[in-house]
N, C-alpha and C positions, 0 to 999 in steps of 0.2 A: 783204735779206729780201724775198722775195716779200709782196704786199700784194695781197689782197682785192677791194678798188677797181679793182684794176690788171686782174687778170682777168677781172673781171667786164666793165671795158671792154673788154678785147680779142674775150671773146665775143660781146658787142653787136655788134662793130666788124665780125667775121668772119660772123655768120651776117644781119647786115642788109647787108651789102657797102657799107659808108658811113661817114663818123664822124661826118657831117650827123643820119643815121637814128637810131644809136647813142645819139649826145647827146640824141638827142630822148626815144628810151626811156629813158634812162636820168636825160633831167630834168635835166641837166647843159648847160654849155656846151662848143662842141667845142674850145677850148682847153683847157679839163678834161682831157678825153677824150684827146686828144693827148699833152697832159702823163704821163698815165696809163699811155697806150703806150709811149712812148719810155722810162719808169721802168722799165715791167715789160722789153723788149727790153735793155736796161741792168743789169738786173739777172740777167734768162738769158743773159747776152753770147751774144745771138743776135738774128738780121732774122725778123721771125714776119708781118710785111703786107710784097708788093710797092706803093707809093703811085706811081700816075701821079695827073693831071690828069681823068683821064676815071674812074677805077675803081682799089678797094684789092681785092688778092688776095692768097691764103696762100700764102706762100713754105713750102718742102719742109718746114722746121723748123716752122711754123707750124700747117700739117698734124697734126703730131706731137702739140705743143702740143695742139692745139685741145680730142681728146677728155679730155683728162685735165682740162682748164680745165673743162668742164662738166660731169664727173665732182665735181671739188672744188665746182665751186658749187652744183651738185645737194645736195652729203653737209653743206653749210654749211644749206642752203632747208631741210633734213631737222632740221638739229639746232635750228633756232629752232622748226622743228614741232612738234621733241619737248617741249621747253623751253613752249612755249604749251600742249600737252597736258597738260603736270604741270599747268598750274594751270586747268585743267581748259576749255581754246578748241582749237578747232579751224581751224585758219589753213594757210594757207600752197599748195602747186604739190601736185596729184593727176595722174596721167598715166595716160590708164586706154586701153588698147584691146578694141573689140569688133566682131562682124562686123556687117556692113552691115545685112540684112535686116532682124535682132534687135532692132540700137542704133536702127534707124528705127522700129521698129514698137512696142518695151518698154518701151525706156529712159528715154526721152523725159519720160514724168510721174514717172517716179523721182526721174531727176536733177534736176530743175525743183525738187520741193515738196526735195528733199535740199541745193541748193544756196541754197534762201530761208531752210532752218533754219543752216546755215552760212553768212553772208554772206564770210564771209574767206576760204574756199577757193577755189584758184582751181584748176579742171577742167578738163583738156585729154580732149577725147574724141577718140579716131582712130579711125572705122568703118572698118575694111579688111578684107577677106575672108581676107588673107594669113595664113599661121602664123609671127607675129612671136617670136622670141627675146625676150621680157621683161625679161632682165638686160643682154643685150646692145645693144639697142634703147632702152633708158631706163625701161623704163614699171614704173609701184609696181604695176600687175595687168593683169591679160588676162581677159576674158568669153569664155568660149567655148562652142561648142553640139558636142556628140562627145565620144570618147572622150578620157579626159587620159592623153596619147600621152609626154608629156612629164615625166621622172623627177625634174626639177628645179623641178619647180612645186609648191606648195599649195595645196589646192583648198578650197571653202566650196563647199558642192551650196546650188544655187539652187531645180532644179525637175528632175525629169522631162520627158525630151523625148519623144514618144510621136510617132512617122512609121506613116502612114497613105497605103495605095494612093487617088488619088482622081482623076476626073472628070467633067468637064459633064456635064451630065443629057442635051446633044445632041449628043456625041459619041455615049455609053452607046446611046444611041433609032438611031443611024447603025450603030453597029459591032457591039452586042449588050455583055452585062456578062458580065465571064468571072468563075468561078464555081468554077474550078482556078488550078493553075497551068499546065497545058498550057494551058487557053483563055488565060492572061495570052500565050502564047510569042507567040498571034496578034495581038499588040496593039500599037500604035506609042508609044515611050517617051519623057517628056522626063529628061533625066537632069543628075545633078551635079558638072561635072567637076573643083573643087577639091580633091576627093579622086582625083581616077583614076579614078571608077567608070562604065562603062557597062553596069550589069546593077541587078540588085535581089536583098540576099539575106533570107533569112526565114529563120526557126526551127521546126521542124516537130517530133511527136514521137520522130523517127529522126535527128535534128543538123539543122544549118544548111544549108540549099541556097539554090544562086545559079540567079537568073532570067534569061536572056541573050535582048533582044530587038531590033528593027530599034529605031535611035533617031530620030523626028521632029525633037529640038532637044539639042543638048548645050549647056550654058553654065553661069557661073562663078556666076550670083544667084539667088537665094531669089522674091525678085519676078518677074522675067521666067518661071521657071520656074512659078510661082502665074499667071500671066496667061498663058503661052500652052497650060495646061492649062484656064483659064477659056475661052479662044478657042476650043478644042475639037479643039488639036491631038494630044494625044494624053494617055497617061497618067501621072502621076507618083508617086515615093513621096516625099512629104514629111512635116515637123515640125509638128503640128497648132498651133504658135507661128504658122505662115506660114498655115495654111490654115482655123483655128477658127471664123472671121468667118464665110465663103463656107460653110463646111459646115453651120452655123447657120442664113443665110439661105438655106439650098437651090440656092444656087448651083456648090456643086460636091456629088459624091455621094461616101462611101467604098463602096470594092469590097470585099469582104468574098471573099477565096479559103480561107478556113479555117485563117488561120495567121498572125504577126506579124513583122512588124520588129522586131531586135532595139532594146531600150530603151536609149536613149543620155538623157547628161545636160546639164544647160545649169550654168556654174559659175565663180567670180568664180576667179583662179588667182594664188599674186605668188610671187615666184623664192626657193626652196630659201635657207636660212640668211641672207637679209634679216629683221628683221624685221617683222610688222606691224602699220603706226603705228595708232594708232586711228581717223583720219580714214577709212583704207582699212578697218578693222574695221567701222565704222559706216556706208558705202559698201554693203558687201556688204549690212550686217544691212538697211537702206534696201530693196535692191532685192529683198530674200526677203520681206520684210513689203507693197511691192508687187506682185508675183507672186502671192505668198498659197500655201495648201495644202489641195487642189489648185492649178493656176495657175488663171489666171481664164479663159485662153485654152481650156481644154478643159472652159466649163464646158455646152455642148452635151452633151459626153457624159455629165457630173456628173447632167443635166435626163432622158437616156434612161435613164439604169441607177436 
């Protein structure tokens, strides 16, 4: 009979490459740990570690093993979650990814005052800019800023994301403030290429048109593109999430060509027929009550209108 104890060792074992490391996390001694493996390979009559002198690696069958080992220990972390949520705590592994820019600039006092009211939660945050597969990946949600592209996700709307044309005030004073969109064609662009895009499209009263212009900088971040629009290199359309601060103190301008970016949304997301636990209910409802409504990031524009 497969045991528990056994897998959980084995996962230590393989994802710290040690049974030194293993034993350590796991609080045990490594003859424990040892004992544990050779049980659990005993009882899969199969080799799941190569053991030299120098270093433990997965053998082919081990490989195999492995995702399903942490599949099970996942769905076990889950069911004592549940089990403490009946009686009304909140405990146990959150796995949450979101993108770089956002999770550095939003999240930060969220999770902070969210993880002092839950001391037992323990929060894995992975900032990556990447479109990670959530089920497939591991994670109980995904943060994301854009369209929800993806048919197997449920979403919880956070906030309105509102992109806005902007630049230095000493670019604008150098190059002139275009005031169309033909004046934008003459202007130099930073743009964002985790989507593909090197143009900029708007919504007019006749449909959507796209902008196509020379680019100064293409790149993958939110920052960089905020900063080398602050340096004066050219123009961008960004999420006024990245840019509310600078438009506030006067340090960047918006251009105003008579027309808008389409409205994309910011939005906690967890995979299709999971369901969700309340840790991650309470997660979302956390970061919508710090956002606020409006967000607080547009509240410049809250102070002109």
């Amino acid at each position: 009979m497969l045991k528990l104890e056994g897998i959980a060792g084995f996962v230590a074992v393989a994802e710290s490459g040690s049974i030194s490391e293993a034993a350590r996390r796991l609080q045990l001694s490594k003859s424990v740990v040892s004992e544990r493996l050779a049980d659990l390979e005993k009882t899969l009559n199969a080799t799941l570690l190569h053991r030299t002198t120098r270093k433990i690696s997965l053998t082919e069958d081990g490989g195999a093993f492995l995702e399903r080992a942490k599949r099970i220990m996942c769905e076990v972390a889950e069911a004592k979650a549940d089990m403490a949520e009946r009686r009304g705590s909140l405990i146990g592994p959150l796995r949450i990814s979101a993108p770089v820019t956002f999770g550095r600039m939003h999240l930060g006092p969220a999770i902070y005052s969210f993880l002092e009211k839950y001391p037992k939660l323990e929060l894995t945050l992975d900032l990556n800019d990447r479109r990670v597969d959530a089920a497939a990946d591991g994670y109980d949600a995904v943060v994301r800023h854009g369209p929800l592209e993806d048919s197997r996700l449920v979403a919880w709307h956070l906030a309105p994301s509102r992109r806005m044309l902007v630049a230095s005030p000493e670019y604008l004073a150098r190059n002139g403030t275009p005031g169309s969109i033909e004046d934008l064609k003459n202007h130099r662009g930073v743009f964002y290429t985790n989507r593909g895009l090197s143009d900029w499209r708007f919504i007019s009263d006749d449909g959507p048109i796209t902008v196509r212009t020379s680019a100064a900088l293409r790149v993958n971040n939110g920052d960089v593109m905020r900063d080398s629009v602050l340096a004066g290199l050219g123009i961008a359309l960004l999420p006024t999430f990245i840019t509310g601060a600078e438009i506030q103190k006067g340090d960047l301008a918006v251009i105003d060509i008579g027309m808008e970016a389409p409205e994309e949304s910011i939005y906690v997301a967890h995979p299709e027929g999971r369901r969700a636990s309340a840790k991650l209910k309470e997660f979302a409802a956390c970061l919508q009550t710090a956002i606020g409504t409006p967000p607080y990031w547009d509240a410049w524009n809250n102070q002109e209108n």
